[in-house]
C-alpha positions, 0 to 999 in steps of 0.5 A, a space after each residue: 500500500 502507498 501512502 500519499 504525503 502531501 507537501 508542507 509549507 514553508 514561510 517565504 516573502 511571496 508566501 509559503 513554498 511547497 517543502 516535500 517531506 520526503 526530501 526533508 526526511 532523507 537529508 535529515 536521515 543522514 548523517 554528514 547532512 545533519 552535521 553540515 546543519 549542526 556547523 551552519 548556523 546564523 552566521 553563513 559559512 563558506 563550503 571550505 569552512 564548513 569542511 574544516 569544521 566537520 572534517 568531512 571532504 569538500 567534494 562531500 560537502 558541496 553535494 550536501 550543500 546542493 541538497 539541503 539547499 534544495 530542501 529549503 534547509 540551507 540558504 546560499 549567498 554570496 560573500 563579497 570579497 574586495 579583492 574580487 574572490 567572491 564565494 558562496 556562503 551558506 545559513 541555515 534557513 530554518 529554525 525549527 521543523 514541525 511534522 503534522 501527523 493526520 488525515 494530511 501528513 505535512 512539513 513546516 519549516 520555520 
């Protein structure tokens, strides 16, 4: 039997965009995401950074960046160095997650 999941919400300045809890759960499930989330925090880290703070690869950490990105997990910026050397930073965007479990199961972010 298949359950249906419907998508959550998350809050944004045009309104709420669609969060596909399948997506969310996966990243969450694994284990170099979570710790990528834990070193990310308000203040946006660059790739390199975040690297040396959780000690995993930099190639491994630029495919996790993509995905909890992508799950509206992670928001990604531009650090703008005057020397022209300008990089990609990342916060996390999210400060709590709620599950809603019923008739419709859901994801919110917030």
């Amino acid at each position: 039997m298949q359950s249906a999941v419907s998508p959550g919400l998350r809050p944004g300045a045009g309104g709420p965009d669609p969060v596909d809890p399948t997506v969310v759960f996966e990243v969450l499930g694994n284990e170099r995401s979570r710790a990528i989330l834990g070193a990310v925090g308000r203040e946006a880290l660059t790739a390199s950074e975040i690297a040396e703070t959780v000690t995993i690869p930099i190639s491994t950490v630029y495919r996790h960046l993509e995905t909890l990105t992508e799950a509206g997990l992670l928001e990604e910026s531009i650090r703008i160095d005057p020397r022209g050397r300008n990089r990609k930073e990342y916060a996390r965007d999210v400060n709590s997650l709620s599950v809603r479990l019923g008739g419709d199961f859901a994801i919110t972010l917030e």
